[in-house]
N, C-alpha and C positions, 0 to 999 in steps of 0.2 A: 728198913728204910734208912736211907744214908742220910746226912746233915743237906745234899744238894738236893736230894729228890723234898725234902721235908720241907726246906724256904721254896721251894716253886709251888709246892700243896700249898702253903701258906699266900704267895703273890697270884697263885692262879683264883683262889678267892677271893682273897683281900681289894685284887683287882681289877677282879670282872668287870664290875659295877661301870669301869669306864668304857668298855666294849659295850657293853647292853645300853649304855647311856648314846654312845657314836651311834650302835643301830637303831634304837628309839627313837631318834631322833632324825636319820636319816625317812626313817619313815613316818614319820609326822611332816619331812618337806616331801616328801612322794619324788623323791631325786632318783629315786630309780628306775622312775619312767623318763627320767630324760638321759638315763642309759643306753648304748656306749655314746661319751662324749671323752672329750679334755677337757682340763679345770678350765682354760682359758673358756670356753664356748659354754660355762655356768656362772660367769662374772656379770650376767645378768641382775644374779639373782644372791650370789657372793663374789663379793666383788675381790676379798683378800684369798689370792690363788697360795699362799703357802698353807693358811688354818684348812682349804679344802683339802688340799695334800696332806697334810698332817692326817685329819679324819678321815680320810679316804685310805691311808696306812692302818689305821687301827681297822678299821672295816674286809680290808684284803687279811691283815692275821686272825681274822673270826672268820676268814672264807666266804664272806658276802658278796665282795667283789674281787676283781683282776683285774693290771696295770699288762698292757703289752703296746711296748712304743709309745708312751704316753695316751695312750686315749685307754680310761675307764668303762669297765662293761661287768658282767655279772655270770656267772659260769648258769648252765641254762634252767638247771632244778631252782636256784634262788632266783632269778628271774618268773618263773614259774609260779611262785610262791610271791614273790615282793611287788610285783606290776600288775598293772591291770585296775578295772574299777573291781572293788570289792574284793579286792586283794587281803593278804595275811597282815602287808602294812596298815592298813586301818586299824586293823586293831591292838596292831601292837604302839604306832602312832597316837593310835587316840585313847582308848577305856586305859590299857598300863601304863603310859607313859605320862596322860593328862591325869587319871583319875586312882590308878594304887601308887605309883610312883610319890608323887606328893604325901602320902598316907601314911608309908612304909619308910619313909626317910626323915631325914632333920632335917629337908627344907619342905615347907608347907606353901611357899608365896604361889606357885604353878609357872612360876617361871621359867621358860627354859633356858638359862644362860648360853648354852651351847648356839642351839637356834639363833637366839639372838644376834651372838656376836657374827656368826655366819654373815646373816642382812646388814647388821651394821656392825663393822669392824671398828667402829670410833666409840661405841660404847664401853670399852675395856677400860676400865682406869691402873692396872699394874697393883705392883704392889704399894704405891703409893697411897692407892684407894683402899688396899686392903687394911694398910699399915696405921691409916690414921685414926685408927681405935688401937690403942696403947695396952691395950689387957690383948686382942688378938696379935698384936706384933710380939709381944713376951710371950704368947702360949706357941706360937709359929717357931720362934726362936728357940724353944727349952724344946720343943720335939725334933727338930730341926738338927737340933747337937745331938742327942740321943740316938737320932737313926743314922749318924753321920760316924759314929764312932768306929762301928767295925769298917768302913769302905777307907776312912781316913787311916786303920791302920797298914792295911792292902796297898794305899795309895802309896804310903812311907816308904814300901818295900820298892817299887818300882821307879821309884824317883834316881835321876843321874847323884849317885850319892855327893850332897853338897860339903863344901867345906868351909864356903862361904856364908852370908845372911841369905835368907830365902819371904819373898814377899808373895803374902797370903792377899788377893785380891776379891776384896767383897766377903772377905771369911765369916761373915759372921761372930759366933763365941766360939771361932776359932778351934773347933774339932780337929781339922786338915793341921792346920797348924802343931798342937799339941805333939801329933802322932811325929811328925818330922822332927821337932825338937827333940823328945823323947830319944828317938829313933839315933838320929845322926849330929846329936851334942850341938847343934847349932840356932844359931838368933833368926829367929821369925819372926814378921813384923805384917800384923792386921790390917787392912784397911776396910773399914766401913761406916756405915753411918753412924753418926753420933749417938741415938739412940739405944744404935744396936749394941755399940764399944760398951758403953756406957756402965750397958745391964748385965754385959759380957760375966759367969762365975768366974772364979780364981782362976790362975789358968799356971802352965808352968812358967818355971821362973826366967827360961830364955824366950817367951811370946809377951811381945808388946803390940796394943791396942792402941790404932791412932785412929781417928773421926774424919773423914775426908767420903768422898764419893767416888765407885771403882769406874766410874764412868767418864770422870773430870781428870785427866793426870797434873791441871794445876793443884788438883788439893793433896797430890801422894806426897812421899816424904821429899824433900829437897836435901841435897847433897850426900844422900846413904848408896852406897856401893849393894847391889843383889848379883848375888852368883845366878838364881834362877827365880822365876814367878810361878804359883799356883792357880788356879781360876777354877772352884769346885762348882756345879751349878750355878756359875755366872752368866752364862752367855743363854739358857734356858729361861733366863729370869728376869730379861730386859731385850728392847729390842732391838730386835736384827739389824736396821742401819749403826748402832753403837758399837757392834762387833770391831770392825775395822780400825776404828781410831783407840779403841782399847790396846788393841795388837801396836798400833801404830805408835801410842803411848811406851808400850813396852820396851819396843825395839828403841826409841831414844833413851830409855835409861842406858842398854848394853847389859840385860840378862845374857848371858851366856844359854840358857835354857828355858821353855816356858811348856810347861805340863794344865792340860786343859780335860776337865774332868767333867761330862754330863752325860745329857739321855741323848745321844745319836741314834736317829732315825735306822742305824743299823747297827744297831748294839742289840738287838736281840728282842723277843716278842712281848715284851712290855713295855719296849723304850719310846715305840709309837705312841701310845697310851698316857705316857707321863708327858711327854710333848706335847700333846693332844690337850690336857687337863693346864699347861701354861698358856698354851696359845689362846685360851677362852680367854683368860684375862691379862694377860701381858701384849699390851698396845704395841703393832709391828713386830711381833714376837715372828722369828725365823728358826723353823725343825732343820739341822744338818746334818749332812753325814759325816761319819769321819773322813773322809778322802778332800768332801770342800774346808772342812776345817785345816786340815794336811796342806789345800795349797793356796792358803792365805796366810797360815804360817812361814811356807816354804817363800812366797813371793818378799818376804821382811827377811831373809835370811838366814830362818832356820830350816833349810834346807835336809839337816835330820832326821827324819820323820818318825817315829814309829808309835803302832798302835796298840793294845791289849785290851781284854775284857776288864773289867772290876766288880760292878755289883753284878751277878747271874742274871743271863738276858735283857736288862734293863739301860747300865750303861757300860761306856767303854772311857778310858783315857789315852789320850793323844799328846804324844810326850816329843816336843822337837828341837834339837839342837843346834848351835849354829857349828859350820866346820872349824 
């Protein structure tokens, strides 16, 4: 067994649980009998048409359903199996998902977050909700840097090597960050919440931590020169209308270059899944692909483009320059 087949052993288990969770719960709303539609013609009943595209992608990589020309439908064995009264979805809807599910997991309440946020998409509180318990924003944070360390050094590699300062947007304790310093002798500069700078471990000695919001570019640094910007799971972790005026922040300092690193809905058969799993609680939360990310950078002037894998099937970075 090679090192790549061994991390997909490892992600294909580790991250079932949100495939079995997408279909669980698709069949506790019994949306399969309102198969084939488009997301638009189940705004009924979920009214946020991107979180249904998101879960509607993790459900097409289990082979549950199929996308052709926008309209949703079921290849005809799972139809078979999931429709109908007294269908296979009751029970996997109802006795597993209401009654071992809670049993067999660390959450006990029966609630099903996913469901939820479906019918009401204003229940999300982000991670602001998550974050305002101070022992889970430091446990979020110290795993957070630990699983970011091998991707942050891959990332190093592929960056326009800078020779300039390079600004880390929303870095958290600064993972991305380290590995570029390290990497290419140059000054890196943090931006994120205070809390987060704060708690930040030692970090090398050309990365500095400033307290500002990656969201606000009044709070970025004033008067510092950036050859280029990073954005590692930024744009996955806040919402979709913030995208634009991020980018649009950028492009008035004059990066020369800005490299965006997340789970693009086509980065590969777990990227849906990790999108899937933001979208529940990140309010307006937007799944993209790398091509709409491509030309919203392109329309600001980095017209540059290009793309590559990073983590194995999960995500991709999208790295664009201006000419």
């Amino acid at each position: 067994m090679d090192l790549v087949r061994a991390a997909r052993t490892l992600n294909d288990v580790g991250y079932g649980y949100i495939g079995s969770w997408a279909l669980l719960t698709a069949c506790e709303e019994r949306v399969f009998d309102r198969l084939p539609a488009r997301v638009e013609e189940l705004s009924d009943a979920y009214p946020d048409g991107d979180l249904v595209t998101t879960w509607f992608r993790v459900l097409e990589g289990i082979g549950v359903v199929e996308e052709n020309n926008g309209e949703w439908s079921q290849p005809e064995e799972m139809a078979t199996l999931l429709t109908g009264e007294n269908s296979y979805a009751d029970y996997l809807g109802g006795q597993i998902l209401r009654q071992m599910v809670p049993r067999l997991t660390l959450g006990t309440t029966g609630v099903n977050v996913l469901g939820t946020a479906l019918r009401q998409p204003e229940s999300r509180t982000g991670y602001d909700g998550w974050f305002a318990d101070a022992a889970e924003a430091q446990a979020y944070q110290r795993s957070q840097f630990a699983g970011s360390v091998g991707p942050a050094r891959a990332l190093s590699k592929l960056l326009p090597p800078p020779s300039g300062r390079v600004f880390d947007l929303g870095g958290g304790w600064g993972a991305m960050a380290r590995a570029i310093a390290e990497r290419h002798e140059v000054d890196v500069d943090v931006v994120d919440l205070e809390p987060v700078v704060s708690a930040a471990p030692p970090a090398h000695e050309r990365v500095r931590f400033l307290a500002g919001s990656a969201l606000d570019p009044s709070t970025w640094p004033a008067g510092r020169n950036y050859e280029g910007a990073v954005l590692s799971y930024l744009f996955s972790s806040v919402p979709g209308s913030t995208h634009e005026g991020v980018l649009d922040g950028l492009a008035e300092t004059g990066v020369d270059w800005v490299a965006i690193h997340d789970f693009f809905l086509d980065s590969g058969a777990y990227a849906p899944s990790w999108s899937l799993q933001h979208a529940v609680f990140v309010p307006g939360h937007r799944s993209s692909t790398t091509g709409e990310v491509s030309t919203m950078l392109a329309a600001r002037g980095w017209t540059e483009v290009t793309t590559a894998p990073l983590v194995d099937e999960m995500t991709s970075l999208v790295i664009a320059r201006s000419n």
